[in-house]
C-alpha positions as CSV (number, residue, x, y, z in Angstrom):
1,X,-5.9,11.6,-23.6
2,X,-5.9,14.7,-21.6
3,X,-3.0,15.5,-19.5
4,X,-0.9,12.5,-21.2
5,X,1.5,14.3,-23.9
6,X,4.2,12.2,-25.9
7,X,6.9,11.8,-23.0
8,X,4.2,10.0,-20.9
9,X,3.8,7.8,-23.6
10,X,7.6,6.8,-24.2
11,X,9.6,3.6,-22.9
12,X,12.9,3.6,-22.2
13,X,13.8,1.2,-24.4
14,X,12.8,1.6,-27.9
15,X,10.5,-1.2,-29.4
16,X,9.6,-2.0,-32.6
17,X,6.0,-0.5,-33.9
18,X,2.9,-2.6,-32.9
19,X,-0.4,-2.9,-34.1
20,X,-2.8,-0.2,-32.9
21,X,-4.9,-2.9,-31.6
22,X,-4.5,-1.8,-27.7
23,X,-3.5,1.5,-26.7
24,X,-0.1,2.2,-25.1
25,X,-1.1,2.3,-21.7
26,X,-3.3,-1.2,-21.9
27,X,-0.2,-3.0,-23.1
28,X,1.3,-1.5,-19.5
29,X,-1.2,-2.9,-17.8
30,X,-1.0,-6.3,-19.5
31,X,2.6,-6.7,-19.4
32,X,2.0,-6.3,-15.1
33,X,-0.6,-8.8,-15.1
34,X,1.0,-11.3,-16.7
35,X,4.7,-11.4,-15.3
36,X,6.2,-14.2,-13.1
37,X,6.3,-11.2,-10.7
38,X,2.9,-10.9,-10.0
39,X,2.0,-14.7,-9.9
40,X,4.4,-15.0,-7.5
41,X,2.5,-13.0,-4.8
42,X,0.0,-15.4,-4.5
43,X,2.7,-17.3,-2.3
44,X,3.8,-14.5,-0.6
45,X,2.6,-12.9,3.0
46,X,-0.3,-9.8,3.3
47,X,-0.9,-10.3,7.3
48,X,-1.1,-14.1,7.4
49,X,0.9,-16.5,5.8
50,X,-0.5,-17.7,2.4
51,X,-2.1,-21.1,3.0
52,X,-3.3,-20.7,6.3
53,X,-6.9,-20.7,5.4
54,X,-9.2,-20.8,2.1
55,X,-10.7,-17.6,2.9
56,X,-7.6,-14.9,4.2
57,X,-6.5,-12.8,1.5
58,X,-2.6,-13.3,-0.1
59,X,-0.3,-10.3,-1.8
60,X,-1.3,-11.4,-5.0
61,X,-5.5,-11.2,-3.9
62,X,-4.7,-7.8,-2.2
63,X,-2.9,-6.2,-5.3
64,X,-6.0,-7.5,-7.4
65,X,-8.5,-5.5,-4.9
66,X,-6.2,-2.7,-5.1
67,X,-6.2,-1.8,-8.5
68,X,-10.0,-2.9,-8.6
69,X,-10.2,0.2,-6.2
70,X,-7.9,2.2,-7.8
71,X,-9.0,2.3,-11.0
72,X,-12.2,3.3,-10.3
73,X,-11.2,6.2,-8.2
74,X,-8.6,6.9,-10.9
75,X,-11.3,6.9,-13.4
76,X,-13.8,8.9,-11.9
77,X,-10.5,11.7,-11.3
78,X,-10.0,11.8,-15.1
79,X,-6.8,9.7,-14.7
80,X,-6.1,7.3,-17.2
81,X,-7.4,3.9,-15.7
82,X,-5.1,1.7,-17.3
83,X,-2.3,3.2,-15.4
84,X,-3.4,3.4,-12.3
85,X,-4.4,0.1,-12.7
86,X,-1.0,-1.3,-14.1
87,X,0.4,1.1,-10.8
88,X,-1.9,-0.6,-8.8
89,X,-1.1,-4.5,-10.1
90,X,2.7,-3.5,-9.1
91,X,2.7,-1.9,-6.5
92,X,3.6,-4.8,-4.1
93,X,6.2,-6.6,-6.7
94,X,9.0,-5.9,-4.9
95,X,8.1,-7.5,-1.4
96,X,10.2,-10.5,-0.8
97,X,8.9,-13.4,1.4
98,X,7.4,-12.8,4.5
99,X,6.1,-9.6,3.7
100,X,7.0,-6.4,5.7
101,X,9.0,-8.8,7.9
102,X,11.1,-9.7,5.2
103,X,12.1,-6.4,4.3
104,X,13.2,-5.8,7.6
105,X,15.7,-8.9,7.0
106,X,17.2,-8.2,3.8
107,X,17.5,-4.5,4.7
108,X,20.3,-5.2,7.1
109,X,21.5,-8.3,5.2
110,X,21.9,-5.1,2.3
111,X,22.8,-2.6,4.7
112,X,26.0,-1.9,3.3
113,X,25.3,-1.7,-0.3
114,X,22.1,0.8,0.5
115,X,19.7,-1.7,2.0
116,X,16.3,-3.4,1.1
117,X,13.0,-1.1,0.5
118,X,10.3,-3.1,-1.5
119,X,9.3,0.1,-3.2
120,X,13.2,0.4,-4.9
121,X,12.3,-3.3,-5.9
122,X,9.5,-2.6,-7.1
123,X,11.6,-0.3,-9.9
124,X,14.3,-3.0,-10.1
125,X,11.9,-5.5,-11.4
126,X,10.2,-3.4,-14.0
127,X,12.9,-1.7,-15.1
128,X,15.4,-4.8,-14.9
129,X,14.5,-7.8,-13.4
130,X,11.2,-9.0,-15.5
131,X,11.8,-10.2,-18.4
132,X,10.3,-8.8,-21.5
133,X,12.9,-6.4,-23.2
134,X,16.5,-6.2,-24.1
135,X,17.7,-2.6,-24.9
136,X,19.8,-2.7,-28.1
137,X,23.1,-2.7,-26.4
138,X,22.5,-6.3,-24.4
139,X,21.2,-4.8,-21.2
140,X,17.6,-5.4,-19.6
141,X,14.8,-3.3,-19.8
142,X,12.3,-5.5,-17.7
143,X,9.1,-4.7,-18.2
144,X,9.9,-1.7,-20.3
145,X,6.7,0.3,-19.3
146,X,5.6,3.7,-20.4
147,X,7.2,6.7,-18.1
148,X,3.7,7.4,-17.2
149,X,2.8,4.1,-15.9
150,X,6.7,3.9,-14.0
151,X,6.1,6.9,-12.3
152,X,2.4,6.0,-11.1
153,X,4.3,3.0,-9.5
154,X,6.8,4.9,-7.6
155,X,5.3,5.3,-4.5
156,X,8.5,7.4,-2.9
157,X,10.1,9.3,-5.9
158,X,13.4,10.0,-4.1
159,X,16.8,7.7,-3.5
160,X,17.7,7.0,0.0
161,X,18.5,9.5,1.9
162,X,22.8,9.7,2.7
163,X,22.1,10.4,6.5
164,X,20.5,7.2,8.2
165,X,17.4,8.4,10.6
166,X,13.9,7.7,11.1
167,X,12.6,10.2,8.4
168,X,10.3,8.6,5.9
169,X,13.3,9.5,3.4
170,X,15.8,7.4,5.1
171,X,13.2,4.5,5.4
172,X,11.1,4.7,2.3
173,X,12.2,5.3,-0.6
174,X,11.8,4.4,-4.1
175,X,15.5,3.5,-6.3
176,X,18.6,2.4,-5.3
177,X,21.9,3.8,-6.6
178,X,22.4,1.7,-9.2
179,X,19.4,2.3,-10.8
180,X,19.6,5.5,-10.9
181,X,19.5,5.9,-14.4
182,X,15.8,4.9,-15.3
183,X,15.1,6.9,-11.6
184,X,16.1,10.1,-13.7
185,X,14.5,8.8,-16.9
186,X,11.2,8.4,-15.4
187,X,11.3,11.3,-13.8
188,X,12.1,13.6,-16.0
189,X,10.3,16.7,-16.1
190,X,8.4,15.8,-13.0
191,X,8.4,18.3,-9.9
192,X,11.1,16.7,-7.3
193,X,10.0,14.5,-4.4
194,X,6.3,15.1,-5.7
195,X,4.1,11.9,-6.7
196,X,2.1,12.1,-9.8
197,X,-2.0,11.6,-9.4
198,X,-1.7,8.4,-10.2
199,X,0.6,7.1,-7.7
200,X,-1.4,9.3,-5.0
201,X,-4.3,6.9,-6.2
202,X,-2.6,4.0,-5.6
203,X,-1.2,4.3,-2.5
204,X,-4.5,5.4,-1.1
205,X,-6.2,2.6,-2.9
206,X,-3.4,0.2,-1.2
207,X,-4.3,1.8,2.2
208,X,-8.1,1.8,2.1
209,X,-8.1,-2.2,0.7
210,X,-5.4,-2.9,2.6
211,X,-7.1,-1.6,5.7
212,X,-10.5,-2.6,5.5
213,X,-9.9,-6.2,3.8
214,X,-7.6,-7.1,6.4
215,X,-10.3,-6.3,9.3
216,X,-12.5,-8.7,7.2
217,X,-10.3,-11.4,7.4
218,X,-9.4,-10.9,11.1
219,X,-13.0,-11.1,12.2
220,X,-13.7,-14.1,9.9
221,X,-10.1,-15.9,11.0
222,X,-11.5,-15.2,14.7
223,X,-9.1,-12.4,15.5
224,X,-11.5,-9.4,16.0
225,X,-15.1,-8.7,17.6
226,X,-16.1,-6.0,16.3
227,X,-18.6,-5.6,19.2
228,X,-18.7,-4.8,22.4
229,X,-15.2,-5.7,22.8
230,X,-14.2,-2.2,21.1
231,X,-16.1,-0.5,24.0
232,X,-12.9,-1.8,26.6
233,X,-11.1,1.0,28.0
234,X,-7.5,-1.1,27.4
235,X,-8.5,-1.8,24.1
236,X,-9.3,2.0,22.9
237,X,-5.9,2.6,24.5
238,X,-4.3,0.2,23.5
239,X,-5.3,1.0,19.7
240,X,-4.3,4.2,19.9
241,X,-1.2,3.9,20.4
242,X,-0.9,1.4,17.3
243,X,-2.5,3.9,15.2
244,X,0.4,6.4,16.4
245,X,3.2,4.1,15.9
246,X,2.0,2.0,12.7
247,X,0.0,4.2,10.7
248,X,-0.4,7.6,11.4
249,X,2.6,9.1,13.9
250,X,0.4,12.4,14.3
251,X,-2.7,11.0,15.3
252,X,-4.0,12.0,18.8
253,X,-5.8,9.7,21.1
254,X,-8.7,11.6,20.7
255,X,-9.5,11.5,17.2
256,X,-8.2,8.0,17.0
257,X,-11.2,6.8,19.2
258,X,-13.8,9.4,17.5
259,X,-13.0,7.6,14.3
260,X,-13.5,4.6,15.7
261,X,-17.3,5.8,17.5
262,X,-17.9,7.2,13.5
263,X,-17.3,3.6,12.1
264,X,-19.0,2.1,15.0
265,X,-22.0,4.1,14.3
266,X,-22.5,3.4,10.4
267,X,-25.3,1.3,9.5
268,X,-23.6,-1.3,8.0
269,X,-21.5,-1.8,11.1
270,X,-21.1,-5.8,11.8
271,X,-21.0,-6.1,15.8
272,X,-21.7,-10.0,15.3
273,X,-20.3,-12.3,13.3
274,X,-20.8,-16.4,13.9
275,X,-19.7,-17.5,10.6
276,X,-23.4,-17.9,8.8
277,X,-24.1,-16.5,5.3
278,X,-26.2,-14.0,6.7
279,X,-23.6,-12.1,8.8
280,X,-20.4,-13.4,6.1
281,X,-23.0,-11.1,3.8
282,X,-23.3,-8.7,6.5
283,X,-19.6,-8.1,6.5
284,X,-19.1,-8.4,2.8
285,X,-21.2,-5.4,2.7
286,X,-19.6,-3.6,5.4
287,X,-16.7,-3.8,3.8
288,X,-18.5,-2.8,0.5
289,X,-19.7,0.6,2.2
290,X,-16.5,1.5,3.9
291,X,-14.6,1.2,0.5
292,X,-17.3,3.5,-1.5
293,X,-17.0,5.8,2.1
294,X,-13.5,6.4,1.7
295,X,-13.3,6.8,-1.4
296,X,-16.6,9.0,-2.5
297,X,-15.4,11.0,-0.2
298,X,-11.8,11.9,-1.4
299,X,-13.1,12.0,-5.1
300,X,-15.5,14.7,-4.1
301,X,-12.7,16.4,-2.4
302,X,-10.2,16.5,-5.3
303,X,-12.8,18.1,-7.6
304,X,-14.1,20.4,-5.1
305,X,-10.5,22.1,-5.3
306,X,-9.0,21.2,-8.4
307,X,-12.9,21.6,-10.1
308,X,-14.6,19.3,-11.8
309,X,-12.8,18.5,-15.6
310,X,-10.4,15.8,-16.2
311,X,-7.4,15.2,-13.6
312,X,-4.2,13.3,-14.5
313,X,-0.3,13.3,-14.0
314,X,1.0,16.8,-12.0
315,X,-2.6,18.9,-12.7
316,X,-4.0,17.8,-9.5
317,X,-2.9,16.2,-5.6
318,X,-5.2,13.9,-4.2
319,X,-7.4,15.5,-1.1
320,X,-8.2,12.9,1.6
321,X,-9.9,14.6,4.3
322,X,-8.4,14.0,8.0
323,X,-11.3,12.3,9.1
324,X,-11.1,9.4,6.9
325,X,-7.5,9.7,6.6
326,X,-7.8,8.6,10.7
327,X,-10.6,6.4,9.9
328,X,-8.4,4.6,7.6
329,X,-5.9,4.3,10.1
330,X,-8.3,3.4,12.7
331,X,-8.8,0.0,10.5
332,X,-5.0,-0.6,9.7
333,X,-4.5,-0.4,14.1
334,X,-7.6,-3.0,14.5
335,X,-5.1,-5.7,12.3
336,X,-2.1,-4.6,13.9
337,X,-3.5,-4.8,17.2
338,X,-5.1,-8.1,16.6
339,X,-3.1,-10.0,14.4
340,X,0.4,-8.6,13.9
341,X,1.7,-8.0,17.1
342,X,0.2,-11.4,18.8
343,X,3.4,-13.3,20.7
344,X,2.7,-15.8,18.4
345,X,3.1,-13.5,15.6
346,X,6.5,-11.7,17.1
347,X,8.1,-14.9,17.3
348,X,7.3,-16.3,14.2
349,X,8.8,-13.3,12.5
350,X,11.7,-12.9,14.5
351,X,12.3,-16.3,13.0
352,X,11.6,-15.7,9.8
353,X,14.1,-12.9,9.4
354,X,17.3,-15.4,10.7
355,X,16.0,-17.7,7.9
356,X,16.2,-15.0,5.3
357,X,19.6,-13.6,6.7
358,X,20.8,-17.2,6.6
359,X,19.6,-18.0,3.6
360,X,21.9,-14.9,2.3
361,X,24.8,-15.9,4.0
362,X,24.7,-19.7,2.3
363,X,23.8,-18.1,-1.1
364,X,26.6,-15.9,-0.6
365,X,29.0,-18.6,0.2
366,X,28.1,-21.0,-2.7
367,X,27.8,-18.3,-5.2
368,X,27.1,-18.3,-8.2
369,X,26.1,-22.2,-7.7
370,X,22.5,-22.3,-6.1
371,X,21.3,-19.1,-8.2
372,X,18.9,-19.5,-10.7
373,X,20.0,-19.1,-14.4
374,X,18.9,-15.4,-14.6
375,X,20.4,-14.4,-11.7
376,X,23.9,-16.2,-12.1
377,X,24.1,-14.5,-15.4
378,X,24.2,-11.4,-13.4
379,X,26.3,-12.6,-10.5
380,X,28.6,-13.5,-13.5
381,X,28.7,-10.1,-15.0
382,X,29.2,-7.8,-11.4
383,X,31.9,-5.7,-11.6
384,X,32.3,-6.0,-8.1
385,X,31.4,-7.4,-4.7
386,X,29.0,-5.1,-3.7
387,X,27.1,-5.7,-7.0
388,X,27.2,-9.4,-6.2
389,X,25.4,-8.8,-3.1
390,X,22.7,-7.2,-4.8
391,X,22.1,-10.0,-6.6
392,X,22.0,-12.5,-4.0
393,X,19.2,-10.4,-2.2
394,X,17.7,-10.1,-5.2
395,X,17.3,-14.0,-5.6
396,X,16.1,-14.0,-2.0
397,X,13.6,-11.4,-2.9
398,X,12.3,-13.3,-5.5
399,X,11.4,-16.1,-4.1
400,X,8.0,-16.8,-2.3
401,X,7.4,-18.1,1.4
402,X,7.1,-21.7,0.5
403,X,10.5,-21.5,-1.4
404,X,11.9,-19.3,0.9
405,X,11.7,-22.0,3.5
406,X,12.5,-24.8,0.7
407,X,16.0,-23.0,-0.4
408,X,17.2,-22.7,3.3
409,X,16.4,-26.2,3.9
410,X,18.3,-27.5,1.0
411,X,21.3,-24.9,1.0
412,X,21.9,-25.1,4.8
């Protein structure tokens, strides 16, 4: 396929020949879907705990609507849709419980050994964690995917920055230390700190579902009116500064609130919602058009500079216009606004993070009793303490919100 040569195709791991029945790329893509990994976010948080209601999305619902989205934008590119789509399906895998909140916890329960970033876990779990393949030596391979596929799901291609700030480097980042070695395996050949296509896909896709599926959910949960209520003076102000400080830092008041007017205006716009069919349809579609909105429109804006044949891999860099770049944000601010940063929200969390950092501390202390097999194999085999601690918070990472709050309760 164009723009895929051998290296893309390779594994880290050698494996024996199979039968040409699926393509390289489609076994990627089937591994994803069917590890423990990805079952397991259907327990874990998106913006709402799982569970709350039978409607509200979960991790594992959210990843599925990402790579529905980021396929097809993929495709239509020239990328290879099976991995964006196996990006797309891990993206998320590394999130512990409680989502964003949780990651926030086990960073400073890691903080010495190089912290917590879901996106490094992400890369522990395919390249180690999962289980699928053994290198030949006795080591894990996890998932053992093509470099292609790994380096679509490396959102931030670059270690942790050795100077602690508030640069996305030092907060984001994609591999730890001590995986270091599959880092500079997948990456091999690739310009530094630049994302391939495919991950540019699917971290847009993750933003645009993420964004407008999350506004769905608020107004059906009773959260949000998208009505008059978005007329208010305090709350135009108030959502700008979300937008600033959660999802886009160099957003302007001004073009915060135009956005907003523009999304207002579309005809599909839902102002009222009472929970019938007609306007649950009503918003369905809204959130139908908004998707094919945002991304029509960046399709049409890659090709118009990079021109109009195939696109894959390091031949092309995804063009989002500003306006629905700001648009996009506009939607991720409505859910923070409305949802996340709700008292009853902030104290819930606050909560949650002393469970997890707790939950550490009692793993830590009853080591390697209390770990599951997989793990105390690898508690068993760390050369050091350090490395012990990174598999504690692995374990924690692991598990979902239900068992999150089933493991403190029975090791504390």
């Amino acid at each position: 396929m164009n723009g895929y040569d051998a290296a893309a195709h390779q594994r880290w791991a050698t494996e024996p020949p199979k039968a040409p029945r699926r393509s390289d790329f489609e076994r990627d893509r089937a591994r994803v879907l069917h590890s423990a990994a990805l079952r397991r976010l259907a327990a874990k948080t998106q913006v709402v705990a799982p569970g709350s209601d039978d409607f509200t999305r979960n991790r594992l619902t959210h990843s599925l609507a990402v790579a529905q989205v980021g396929r097809e934008l993929g495709q239509a590119l020239g990328c290879a849709p099976d991995v964006v789509d196996a990006a797309c399906l891990a993206h998320d895998l590394g999130h512990p419980p409680f989502g964003h909140n949780g990651e926030i916890a086990l960073n400073e329960s890691a903080a010495e050994i190089g912290g917590f970033e879901g996106n490094a876990q992400t890369l522990r779990l395919l390249s180690r964690l999962e289980a699928k393949v053994i290198h030949p030596d006795g080591r894990p391979a996890g998932l053992n995917l093509t470099r292609a596929s790994l380096d679509a799901a490396t959102k931030y291609p670059w270690p942790r920055s050795p100077e602690p700030d508030i640069s996305e480097r030092s907060v984001k980042f994609g591999v730890y230390a001590e995986d270091s070695a599959v880092f500079d395996w997948l990456r091999a050949g690739a310009p530094q700190d630049r994302r391939c296509l495919e991950a540019q896909v699917m971290d847009f896709a993750d933003d645009v579902a993420y964004s407008v599926h999350d506004v769905e959910d608020a107004v059906v949960a009773g959260f949000i009116d998208l009505g008059a209520g978005l007329a208010d003076t305090g709350v135009r102000r108030g959502l700008a500064e979300v937008v600033q400080s959660w999802a886009l830092p160099d957003a302007v008041d001004d073009e915060v609130l135009e956005a907003l007017d523009r999304l207002r205006a579309l005809p599909r716009w839902v102002s009222h919602y009472d929970g019938t069919r007609t306007t649950l349809a009503g918003l369905k579609d809204m959130t139908s058009q908004l998707i094919g909105r945002f991304c029509d429109t960046a399709e049409h804006a890659t090709h118009e500079v990079y021109g109009h044949g195939p696109l894959a891999r390091y031949q092309a860099d995804l063009v989002v216009p500003r306006e629905i770049a700001v648009e996009v944000a506009t939607l991720k601010g409505l859910a923070v606004l409305y949802v996340m940063t709700t008292d009853h929200r902030t104290s819930l969390q606050a909560r949650q993070r002393e469970l997890l950092g707790e939950l550490v501390d009692a793993l830590l202390k009853h080591a390697p009793h209390g770990l599951e097999a997989a793990f105390r194999e690898d508690w068993l085999a760390a050369a050091d303490d350090d490395a012990r601690l990174r598999v504690v918070i692995d374990q924690v990472a692991s598990l979902t919100d239900v068992s999150a709050y089933a493991w403190h309760e029975r090791l504390r």
